[in-house]
N, CA, C and O atoms as a DFTB+ gen file, in Angstrom:
692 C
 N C O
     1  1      13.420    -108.924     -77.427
     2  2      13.152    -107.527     -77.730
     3  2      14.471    -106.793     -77.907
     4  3      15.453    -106.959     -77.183
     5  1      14.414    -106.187     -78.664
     6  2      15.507    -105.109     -79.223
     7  2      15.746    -104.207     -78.165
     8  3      14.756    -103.721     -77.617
     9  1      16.938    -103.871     -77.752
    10  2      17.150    -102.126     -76.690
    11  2      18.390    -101.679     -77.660
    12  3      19.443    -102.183     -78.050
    13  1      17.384     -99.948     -77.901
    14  2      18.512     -99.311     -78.191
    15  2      18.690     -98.091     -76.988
    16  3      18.086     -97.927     -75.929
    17  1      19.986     -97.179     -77.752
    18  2      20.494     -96.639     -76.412
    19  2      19.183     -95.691     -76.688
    20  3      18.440     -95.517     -77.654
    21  1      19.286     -95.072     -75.119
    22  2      17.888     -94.074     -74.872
    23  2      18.152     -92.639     -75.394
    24  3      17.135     -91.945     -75.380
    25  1      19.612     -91.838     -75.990
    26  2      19.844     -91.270     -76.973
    27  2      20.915     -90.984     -78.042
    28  3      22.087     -91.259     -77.784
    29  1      20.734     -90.698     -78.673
    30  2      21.734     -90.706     -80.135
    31  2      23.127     -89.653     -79.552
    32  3      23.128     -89.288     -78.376
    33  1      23.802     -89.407     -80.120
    34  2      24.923     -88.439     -80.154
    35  2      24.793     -87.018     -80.099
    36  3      25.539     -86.339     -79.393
    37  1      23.705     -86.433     -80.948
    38  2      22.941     -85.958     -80.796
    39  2      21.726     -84.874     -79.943
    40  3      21.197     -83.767     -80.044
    41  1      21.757     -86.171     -79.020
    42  2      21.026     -85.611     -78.038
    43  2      19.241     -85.952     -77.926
    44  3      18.450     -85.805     -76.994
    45  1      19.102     -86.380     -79.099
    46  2      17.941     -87.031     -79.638
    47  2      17.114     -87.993     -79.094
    48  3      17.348     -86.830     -78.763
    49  1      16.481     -88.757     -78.693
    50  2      15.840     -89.898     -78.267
    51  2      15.648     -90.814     -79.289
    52  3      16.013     -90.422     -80.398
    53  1      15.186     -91.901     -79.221
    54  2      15.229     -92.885     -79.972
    55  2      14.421     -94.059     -79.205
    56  3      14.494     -93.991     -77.978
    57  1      13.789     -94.944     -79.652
    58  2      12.674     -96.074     -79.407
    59  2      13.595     -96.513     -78.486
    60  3      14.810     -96.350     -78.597
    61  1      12.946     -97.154     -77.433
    62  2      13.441     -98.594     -76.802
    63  2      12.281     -99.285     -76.514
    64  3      11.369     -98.685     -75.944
    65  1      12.148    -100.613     -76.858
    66  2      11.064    -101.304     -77.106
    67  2      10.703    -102.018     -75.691
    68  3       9.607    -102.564     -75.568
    69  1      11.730    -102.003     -74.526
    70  2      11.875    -102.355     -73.688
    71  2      11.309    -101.359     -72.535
    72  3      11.389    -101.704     -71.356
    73  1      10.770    -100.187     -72.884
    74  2      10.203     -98.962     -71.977
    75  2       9.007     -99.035     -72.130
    76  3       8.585    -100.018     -72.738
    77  1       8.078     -98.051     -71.647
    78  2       7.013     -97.639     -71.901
    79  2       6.926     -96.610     -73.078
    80  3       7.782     -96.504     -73.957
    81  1       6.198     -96.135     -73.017
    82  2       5.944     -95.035     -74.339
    83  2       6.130     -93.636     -73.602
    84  3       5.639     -92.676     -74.196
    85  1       6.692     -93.417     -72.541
    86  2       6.359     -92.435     -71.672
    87  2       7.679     -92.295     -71.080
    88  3       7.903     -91.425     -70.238
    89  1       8.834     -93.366     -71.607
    90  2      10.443     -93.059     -70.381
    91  2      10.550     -91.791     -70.963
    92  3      10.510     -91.008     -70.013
    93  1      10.684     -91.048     -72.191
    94  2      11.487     -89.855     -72.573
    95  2      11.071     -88.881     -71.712
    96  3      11.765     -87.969     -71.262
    97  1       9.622     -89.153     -71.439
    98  2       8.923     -87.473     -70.983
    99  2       9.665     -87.706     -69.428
   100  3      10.255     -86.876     -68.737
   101  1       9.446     -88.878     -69.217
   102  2      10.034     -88.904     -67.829
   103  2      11.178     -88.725     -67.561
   104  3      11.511     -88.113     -66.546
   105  1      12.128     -89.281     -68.519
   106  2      13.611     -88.720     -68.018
   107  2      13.589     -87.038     -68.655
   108  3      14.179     -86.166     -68.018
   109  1      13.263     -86.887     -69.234
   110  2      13.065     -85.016     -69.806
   111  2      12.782     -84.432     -68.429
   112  3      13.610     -83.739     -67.836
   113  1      11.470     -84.764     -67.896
   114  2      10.861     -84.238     -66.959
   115  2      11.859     -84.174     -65.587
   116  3      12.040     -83.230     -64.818
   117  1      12.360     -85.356     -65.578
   118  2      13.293     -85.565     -64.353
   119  2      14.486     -84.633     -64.399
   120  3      14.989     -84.020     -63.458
   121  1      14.870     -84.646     -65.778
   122  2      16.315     -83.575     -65.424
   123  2      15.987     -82.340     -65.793
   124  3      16.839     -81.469     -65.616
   125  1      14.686     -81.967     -66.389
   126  2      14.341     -80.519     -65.836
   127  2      14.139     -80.073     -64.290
   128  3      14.505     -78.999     -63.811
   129  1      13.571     -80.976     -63.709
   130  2      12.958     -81.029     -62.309
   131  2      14.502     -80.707     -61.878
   132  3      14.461     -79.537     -61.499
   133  1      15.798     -81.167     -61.758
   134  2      17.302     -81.712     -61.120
   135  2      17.699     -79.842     -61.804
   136  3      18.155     -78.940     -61.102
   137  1      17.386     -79.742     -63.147
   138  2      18.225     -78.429     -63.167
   139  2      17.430     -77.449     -62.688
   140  3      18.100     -76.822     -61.868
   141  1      15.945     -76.827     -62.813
   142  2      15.253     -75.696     -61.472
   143  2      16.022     -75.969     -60.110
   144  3      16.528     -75.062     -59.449
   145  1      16.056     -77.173     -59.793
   146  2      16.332     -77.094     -58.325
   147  2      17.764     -76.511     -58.464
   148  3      17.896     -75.590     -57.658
   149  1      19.007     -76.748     -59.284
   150  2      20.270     -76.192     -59.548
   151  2      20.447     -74.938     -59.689
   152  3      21.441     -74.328     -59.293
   153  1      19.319     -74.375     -60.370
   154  2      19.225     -72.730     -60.730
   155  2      18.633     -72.429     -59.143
   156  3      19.177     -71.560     -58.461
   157  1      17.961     -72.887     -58.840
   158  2      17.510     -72.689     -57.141
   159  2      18.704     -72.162     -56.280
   160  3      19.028     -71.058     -55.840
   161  1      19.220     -73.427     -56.229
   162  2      20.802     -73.565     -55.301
   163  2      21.915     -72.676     -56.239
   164  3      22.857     -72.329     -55.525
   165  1      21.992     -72.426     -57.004
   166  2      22.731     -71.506     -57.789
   167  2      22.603     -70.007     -57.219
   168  3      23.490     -69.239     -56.846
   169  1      21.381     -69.864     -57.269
   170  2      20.641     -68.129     -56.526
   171  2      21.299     -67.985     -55.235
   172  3      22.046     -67.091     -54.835
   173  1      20.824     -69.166     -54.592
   174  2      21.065     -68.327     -53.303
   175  2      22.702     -68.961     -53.149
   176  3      22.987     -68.725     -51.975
   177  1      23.811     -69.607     -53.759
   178  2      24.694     -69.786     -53.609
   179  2      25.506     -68.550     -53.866
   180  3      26.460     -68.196     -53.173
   181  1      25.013     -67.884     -54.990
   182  2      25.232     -66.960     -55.852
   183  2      25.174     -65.306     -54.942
   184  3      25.889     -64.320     -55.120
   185  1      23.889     -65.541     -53.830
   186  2      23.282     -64.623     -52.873
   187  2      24.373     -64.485     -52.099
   188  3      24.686     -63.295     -52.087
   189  1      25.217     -65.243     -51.344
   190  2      26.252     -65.169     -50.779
   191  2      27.635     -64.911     -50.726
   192  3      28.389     -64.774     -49.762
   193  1      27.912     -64.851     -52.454
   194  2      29.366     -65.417     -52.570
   195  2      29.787     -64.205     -53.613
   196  3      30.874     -63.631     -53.674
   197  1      28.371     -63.944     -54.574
   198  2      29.148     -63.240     -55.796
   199  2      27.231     -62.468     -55.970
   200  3      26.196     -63.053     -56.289
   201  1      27.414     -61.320     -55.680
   202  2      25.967     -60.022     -55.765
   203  2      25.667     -60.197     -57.426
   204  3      24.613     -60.428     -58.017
   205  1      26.977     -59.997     -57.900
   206  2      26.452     -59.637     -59.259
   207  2      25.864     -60.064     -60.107
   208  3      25.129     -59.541     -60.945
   209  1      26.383     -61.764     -59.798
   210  2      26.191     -62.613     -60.915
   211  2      24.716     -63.226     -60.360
   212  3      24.001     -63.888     -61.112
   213  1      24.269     -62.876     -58.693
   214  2      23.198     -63.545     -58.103
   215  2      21.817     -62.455     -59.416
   216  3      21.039     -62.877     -60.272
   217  1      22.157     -60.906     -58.890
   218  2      21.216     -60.373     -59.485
   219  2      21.371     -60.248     -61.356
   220  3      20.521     -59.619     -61.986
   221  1      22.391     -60.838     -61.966
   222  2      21.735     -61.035     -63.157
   223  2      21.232     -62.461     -63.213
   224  3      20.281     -62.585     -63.985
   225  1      21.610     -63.556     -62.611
   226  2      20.683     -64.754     -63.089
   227  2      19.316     -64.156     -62.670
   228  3      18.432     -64.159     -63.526
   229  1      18.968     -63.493     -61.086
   230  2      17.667     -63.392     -60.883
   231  2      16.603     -62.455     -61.631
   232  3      15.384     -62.523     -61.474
   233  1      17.531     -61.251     -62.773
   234  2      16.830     -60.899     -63.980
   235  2      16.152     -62.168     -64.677
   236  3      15.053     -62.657     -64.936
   237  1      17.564     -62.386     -64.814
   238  2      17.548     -63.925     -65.968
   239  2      16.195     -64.361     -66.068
   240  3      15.423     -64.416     -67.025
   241  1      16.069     -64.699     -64.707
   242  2      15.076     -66.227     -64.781
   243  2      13.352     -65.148     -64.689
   244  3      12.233     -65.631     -64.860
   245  1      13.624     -63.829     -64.413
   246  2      12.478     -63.021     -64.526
   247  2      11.956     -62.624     -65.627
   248  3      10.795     -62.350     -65.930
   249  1      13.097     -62.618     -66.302
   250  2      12.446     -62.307     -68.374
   251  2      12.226     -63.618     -68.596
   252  3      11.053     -63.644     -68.966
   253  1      12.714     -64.928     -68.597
   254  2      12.831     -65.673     -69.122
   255  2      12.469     -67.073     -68.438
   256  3      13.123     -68.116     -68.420
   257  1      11.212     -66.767     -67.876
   258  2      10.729     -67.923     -66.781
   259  2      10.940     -69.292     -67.159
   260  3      11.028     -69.560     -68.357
   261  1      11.028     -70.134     -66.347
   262  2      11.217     -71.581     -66.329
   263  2      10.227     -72.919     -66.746
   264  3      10.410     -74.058     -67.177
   265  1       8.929     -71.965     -66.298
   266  2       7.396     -73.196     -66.323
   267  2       7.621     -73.673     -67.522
   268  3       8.024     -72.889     -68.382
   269  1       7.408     -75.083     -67.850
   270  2       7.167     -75.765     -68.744
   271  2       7.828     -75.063     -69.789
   272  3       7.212     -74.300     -70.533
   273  1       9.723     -75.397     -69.940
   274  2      10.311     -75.108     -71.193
   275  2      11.362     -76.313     -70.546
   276  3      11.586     -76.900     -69.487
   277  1      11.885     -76.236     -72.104
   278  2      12.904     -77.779     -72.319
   279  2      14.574     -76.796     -71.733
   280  3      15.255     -76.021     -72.405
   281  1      14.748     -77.187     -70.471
   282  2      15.912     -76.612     -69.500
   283  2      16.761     -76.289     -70.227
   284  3      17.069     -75.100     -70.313
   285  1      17.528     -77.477     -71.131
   286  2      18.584     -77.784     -72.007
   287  2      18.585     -76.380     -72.978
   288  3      19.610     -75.774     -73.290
   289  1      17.530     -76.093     -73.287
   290  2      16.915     -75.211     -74.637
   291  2      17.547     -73.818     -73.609
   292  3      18.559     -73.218     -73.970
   293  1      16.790     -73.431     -72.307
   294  2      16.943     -72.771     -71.575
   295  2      18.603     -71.986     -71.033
   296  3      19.036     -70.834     -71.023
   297  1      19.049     -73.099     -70.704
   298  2      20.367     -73.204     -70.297
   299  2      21.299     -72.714     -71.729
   300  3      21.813     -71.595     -71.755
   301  1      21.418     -73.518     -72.690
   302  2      21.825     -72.758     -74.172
   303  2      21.632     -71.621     -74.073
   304  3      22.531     -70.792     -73.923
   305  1      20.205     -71.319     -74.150
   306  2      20.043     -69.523     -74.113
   307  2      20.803     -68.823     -73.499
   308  3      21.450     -67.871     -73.937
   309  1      20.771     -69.437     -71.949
   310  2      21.589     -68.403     -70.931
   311  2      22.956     -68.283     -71.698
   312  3      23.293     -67.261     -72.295
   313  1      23.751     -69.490     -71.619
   314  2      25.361     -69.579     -71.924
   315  2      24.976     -68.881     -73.261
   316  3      25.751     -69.630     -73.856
   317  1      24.654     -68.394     -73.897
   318  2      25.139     -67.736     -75.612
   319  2      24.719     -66.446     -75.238
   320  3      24.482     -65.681     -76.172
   321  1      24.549     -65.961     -73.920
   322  2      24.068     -64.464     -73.807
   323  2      24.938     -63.836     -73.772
   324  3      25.961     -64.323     -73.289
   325  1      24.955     -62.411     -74.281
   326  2      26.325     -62.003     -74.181
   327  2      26.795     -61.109     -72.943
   328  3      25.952     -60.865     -72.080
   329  1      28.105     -60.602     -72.804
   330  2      28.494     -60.214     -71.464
   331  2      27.328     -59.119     -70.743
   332  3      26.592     -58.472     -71.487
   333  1      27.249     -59.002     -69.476
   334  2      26.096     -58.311     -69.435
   335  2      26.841     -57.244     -68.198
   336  3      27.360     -57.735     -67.195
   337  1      26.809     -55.999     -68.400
   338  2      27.327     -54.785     -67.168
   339  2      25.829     -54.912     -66.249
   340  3      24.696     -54.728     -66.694
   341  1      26.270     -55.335     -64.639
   342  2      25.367     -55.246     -63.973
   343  2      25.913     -54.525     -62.507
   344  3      26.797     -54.917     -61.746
   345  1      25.214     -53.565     -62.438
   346  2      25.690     -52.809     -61.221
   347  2      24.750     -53.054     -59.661
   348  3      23.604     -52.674     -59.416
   349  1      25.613     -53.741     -58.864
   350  2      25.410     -53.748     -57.600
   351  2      24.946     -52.933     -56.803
   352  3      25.838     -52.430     -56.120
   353  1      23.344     -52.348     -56.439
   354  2      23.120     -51.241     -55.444
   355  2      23.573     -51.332     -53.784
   356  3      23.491     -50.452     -52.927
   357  1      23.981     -52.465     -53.693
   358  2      24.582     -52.646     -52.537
   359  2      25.558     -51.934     -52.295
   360  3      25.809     -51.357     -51.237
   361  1      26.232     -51.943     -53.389
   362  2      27.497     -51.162     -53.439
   363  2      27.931     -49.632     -53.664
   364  3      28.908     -48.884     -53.624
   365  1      26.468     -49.671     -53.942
   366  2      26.821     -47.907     -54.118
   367  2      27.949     -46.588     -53.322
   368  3      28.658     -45.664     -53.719
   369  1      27.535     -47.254     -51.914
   370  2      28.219     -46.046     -51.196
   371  2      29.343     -46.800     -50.108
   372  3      29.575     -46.256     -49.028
   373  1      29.881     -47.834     -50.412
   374  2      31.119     -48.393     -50.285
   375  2      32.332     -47.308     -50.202
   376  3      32.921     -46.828     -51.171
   377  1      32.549     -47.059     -48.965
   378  2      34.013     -45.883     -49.081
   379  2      35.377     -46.691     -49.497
   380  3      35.604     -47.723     -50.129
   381  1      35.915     -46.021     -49.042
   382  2      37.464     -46.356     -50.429
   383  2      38.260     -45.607     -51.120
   384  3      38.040     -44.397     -51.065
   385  1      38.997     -45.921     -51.664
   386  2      39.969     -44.946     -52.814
   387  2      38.838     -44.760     -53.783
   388  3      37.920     -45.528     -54.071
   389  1      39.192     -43.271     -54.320
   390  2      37.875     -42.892     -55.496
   391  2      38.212     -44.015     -56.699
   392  3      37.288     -44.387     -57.422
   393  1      39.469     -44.501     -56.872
   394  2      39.150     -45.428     -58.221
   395  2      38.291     -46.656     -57.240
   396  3      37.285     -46.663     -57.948
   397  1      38.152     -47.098     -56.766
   398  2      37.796     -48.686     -56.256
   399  2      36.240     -48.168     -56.289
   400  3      35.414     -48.858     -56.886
   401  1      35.811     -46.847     -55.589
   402  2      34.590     -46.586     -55.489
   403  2      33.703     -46.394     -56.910
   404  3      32.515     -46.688     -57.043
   405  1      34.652     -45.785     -58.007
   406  2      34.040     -45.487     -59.724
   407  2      33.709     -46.745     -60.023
   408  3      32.591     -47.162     -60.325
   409  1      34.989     -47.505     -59.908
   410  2      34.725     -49.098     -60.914
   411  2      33.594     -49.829     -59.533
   412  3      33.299     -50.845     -60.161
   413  1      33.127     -49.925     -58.715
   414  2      32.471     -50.268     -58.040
   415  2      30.933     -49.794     -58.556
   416  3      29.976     -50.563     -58.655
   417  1      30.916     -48.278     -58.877
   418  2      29.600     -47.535     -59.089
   419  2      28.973     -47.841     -60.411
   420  3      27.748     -47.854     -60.535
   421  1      29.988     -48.148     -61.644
   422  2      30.293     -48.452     -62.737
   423  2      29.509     -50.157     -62.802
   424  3      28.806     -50.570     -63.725
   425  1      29.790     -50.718     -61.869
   426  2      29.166     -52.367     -62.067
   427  2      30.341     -53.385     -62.726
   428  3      31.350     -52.850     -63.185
   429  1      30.251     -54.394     -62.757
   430  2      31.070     -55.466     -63.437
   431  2      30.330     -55.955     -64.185
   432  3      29.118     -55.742     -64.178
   433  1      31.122     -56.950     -65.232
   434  2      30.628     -57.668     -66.211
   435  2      30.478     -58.566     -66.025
   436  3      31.310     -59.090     -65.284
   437  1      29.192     -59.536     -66.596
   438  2      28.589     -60.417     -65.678
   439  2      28.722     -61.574     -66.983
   440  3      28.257     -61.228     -68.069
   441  1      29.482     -63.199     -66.833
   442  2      29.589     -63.845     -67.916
   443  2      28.570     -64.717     -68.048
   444  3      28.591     -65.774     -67.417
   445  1      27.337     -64.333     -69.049
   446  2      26.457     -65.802     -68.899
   447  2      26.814     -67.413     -68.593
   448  3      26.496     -68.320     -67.825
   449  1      27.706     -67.131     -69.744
   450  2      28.522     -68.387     -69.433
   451  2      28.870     -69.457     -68.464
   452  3      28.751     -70.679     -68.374
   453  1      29.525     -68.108     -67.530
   454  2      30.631     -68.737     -65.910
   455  2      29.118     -68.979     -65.143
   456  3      29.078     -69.721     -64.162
   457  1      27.864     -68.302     -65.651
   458  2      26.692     -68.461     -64.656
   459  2      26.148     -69.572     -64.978
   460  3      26.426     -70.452     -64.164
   461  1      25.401     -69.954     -65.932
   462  2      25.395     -71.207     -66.991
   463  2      26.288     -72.345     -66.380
   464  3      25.668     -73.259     -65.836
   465  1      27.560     -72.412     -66.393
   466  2      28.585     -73.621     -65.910
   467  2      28.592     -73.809     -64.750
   468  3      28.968     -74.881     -64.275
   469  1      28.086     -72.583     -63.873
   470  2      27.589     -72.828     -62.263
   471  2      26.704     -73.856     -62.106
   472  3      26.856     -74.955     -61.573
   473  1      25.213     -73.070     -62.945
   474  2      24.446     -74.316     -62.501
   475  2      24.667     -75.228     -63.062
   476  3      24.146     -76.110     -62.379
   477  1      25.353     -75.925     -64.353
   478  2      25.526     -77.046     -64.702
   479  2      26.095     -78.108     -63.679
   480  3      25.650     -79.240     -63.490
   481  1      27.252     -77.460     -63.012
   482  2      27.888     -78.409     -61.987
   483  2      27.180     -78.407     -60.622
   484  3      27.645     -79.220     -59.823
   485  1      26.103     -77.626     -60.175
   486  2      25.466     -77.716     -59.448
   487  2      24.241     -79.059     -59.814
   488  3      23.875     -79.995     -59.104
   489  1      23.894     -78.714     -61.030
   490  2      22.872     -79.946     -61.239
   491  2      23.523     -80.882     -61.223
   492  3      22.970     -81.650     -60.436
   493  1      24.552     -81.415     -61.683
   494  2      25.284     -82.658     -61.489
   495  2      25.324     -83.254     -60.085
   496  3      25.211     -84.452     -59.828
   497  1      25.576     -81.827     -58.826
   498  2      24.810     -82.269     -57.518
   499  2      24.133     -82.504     -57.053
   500  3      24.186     -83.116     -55.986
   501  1      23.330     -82.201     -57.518
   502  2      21.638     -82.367     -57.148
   503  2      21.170     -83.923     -57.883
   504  3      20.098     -84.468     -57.623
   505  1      22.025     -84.394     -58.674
   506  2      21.725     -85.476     -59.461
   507  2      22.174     -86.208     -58.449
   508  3      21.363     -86.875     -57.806
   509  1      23.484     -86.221     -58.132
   510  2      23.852     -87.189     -57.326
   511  2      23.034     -87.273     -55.776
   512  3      22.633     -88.365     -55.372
   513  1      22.833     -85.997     -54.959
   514  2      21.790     -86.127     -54.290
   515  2      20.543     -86.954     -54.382
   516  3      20.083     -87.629     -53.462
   517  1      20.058     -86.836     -55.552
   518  2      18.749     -87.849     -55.067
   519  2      18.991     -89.074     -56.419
   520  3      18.084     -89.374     -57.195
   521  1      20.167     -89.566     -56.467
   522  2      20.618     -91.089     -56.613
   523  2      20.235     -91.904     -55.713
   524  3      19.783     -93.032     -55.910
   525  1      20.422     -91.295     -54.544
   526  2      19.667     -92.039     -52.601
   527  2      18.569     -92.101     -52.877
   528  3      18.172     -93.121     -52.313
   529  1      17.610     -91.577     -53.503
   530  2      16.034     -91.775     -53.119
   531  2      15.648     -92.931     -53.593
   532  3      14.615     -93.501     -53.243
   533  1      16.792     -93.527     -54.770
   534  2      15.272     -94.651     -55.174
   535  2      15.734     -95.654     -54.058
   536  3      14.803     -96.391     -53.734
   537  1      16.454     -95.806     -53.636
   538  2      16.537     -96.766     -52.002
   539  2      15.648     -96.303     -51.447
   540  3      14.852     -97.238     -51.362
   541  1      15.163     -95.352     -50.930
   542  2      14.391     -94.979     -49.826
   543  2      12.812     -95.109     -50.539
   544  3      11.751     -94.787     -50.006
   545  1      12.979     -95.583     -51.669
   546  2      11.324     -95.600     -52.301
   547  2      10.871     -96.645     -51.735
   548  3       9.817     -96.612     -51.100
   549  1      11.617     -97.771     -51.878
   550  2      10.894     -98.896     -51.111
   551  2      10.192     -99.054     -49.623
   552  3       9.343     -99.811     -49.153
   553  1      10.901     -98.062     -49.172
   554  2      10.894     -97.662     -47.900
   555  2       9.477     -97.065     -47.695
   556  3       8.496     -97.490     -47.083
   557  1       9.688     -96.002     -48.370
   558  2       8.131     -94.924     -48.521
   559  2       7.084     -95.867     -49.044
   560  3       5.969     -95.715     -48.545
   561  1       7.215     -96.799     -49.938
   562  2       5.789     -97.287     -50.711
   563  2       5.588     -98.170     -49.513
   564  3       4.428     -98.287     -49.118
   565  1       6.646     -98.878     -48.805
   566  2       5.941     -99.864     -47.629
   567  2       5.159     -98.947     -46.675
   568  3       4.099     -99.429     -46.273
   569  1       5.577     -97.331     -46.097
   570  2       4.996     -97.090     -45.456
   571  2       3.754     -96.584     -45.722
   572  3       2.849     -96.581     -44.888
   573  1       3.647     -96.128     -46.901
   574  2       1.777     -95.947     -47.891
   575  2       1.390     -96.916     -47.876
   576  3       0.249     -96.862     -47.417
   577  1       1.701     -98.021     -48.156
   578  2       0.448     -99.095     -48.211
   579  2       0.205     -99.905     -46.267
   580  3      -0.751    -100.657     -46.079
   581  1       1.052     -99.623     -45.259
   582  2       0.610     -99.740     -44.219
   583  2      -0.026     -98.902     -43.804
   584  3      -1.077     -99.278     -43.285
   585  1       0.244     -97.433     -43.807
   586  2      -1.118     -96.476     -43.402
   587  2      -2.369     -96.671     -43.793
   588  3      -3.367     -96.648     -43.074
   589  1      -2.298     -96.923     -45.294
   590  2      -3.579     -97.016     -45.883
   591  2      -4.476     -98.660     -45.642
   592  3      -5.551     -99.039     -46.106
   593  1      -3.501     -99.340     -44.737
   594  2      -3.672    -100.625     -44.369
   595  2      -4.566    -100.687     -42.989
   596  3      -5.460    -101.469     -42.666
   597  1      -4.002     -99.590     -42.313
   598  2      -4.486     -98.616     -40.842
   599  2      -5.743     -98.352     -41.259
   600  3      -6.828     -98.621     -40.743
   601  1      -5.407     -97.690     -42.437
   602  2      -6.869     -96.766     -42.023
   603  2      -8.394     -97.580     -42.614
   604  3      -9.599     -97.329     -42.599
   605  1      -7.487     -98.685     -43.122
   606  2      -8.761     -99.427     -43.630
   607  2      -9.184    -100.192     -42.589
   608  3     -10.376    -100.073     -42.304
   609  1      -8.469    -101.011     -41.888
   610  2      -8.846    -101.544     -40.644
   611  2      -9.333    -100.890     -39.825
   612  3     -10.304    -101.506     -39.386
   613  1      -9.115     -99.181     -38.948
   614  2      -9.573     -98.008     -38.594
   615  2     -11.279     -98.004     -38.874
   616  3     -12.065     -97.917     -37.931
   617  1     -11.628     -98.086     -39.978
   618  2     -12.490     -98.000     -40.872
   619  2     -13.638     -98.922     -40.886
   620  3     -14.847     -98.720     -40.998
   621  1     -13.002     -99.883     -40.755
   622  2     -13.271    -101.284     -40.942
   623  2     -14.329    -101.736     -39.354
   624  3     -15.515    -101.941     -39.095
   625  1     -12.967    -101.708     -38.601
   626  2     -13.408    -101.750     -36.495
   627  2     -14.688    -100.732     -36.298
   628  3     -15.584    -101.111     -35.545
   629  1     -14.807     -99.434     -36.958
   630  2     -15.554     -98.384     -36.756
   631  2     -16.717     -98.946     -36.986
   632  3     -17.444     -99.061     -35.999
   633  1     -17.215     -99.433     -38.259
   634  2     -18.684    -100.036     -38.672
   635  2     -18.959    -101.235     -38.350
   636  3     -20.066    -101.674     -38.661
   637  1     -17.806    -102.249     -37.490
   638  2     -18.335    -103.819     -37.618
   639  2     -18.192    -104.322     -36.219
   640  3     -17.192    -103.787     -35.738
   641  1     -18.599    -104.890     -35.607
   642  2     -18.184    -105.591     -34.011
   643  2     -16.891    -107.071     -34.551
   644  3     -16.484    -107.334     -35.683
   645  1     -16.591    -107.701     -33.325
   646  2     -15.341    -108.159     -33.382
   647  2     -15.835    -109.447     -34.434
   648  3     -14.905    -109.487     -35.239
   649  1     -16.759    -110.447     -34.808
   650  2     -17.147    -111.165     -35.584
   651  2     -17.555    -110.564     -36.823
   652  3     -18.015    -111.346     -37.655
   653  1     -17.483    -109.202     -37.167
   654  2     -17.393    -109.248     -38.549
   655  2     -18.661    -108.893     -39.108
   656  3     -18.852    -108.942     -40.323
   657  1     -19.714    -108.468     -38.126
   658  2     -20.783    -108.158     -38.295
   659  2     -20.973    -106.802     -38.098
   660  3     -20.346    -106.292     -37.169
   661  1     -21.998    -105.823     -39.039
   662  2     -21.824    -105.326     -39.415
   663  2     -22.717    -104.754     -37.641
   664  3     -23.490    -105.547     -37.103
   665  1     -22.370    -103.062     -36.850
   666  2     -22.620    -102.748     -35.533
   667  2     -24.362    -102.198     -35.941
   668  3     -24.818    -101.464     -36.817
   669  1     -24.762    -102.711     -35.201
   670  2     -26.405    -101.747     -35.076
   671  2     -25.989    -100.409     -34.065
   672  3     -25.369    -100.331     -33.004
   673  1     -26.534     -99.589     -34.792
   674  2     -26.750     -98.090     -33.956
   675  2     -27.325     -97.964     -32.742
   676  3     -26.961     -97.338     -31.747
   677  1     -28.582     -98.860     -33.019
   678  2     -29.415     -99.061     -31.750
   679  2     -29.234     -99.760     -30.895
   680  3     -29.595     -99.537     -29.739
   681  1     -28.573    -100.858     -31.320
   682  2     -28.024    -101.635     -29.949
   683  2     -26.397    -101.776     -30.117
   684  3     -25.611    -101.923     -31.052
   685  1     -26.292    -101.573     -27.810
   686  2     -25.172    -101.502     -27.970
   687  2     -24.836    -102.923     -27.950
   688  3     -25.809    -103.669     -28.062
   689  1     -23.675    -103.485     -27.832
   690  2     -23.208    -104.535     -27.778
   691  2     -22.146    -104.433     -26.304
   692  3     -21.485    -105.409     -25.950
């Protein structure tokens, strides 16, 4: 069987005869799933460190919701937005020298861009984060098929006496 690469230069997909008919949606699906969680960790990274840029992504993602759109498509959008003045109400009544307090009241300029390249390198973390899981899958599927191993035996002891016969109601044993 033929393998080609899983995309072009491009960015494109392309057959591999060696997959199912279903890897694209799945790797699509997977690194949409890796970048929400990045825009996630972006917010509240963002919540802590830098007000401004937290409350324009959290416009952002309020005009421009996330459910079922192609991230990549998403993410483009953000980075080509243009500079955006967003004023901090936190900051309103911040004392100070009257210039620090104007340009404070005034708001800063917020770079889609630098917000955009946040979460990009954040998803790259989150990628590497659950690189660990498919080790631990083996782990998890052994412990689903022993529970469900439990509960069949559980199940099993409940309706039958120790030979395998099936318990009468009426008599005890």
């Amino acid at each position: 069987a033929t393998t080609k690469a899983a995309s072009d230069d491009d960015g494109s997909y392309v057959e591999d005869y060696n997959r199912s008919p279903y890897y694209t949606q799945t790797e699509r699906r997977f690194v949409d799933l890796i970048t929400i969680q990045a825009i996630k960790n972006t917010l509240h990274y963002l919540q802590e460190t830098n007000g401004e840029m937290h409350m324009y992504l959290h416009a952002y993602v309020a005009e421009h919701p996330i459910a079922n759109e192609d991230m990549d498509e998403w993410l483009s959008a953000l980075a080509s937005t243009p500079l955006t003045r967003v004023v901090d109400p936190r900051r309103s009544s911040v004392p100070g020298p009257k210039e620090e307090e104007d340009a404070l009241r005034k708001g800063r300029k917020v770079s889609p861009r630098d917000v955009c390249e946040r979460i990009m390198a954040c998803r790259v973390e989150v990628a590497k984060e659950l690189a660990g899981v498919s080790s631990q899958l083996s782990v998890r599927n052994s412990s689903v098929l022993r529970k469900a191993l439990e509960a069949t035996f559980r199940e099993y002891d409940d309706v039958t006496d120790f030979r395998g016969e099936k318990k009468d109601a009426d008599h005890d044993s």
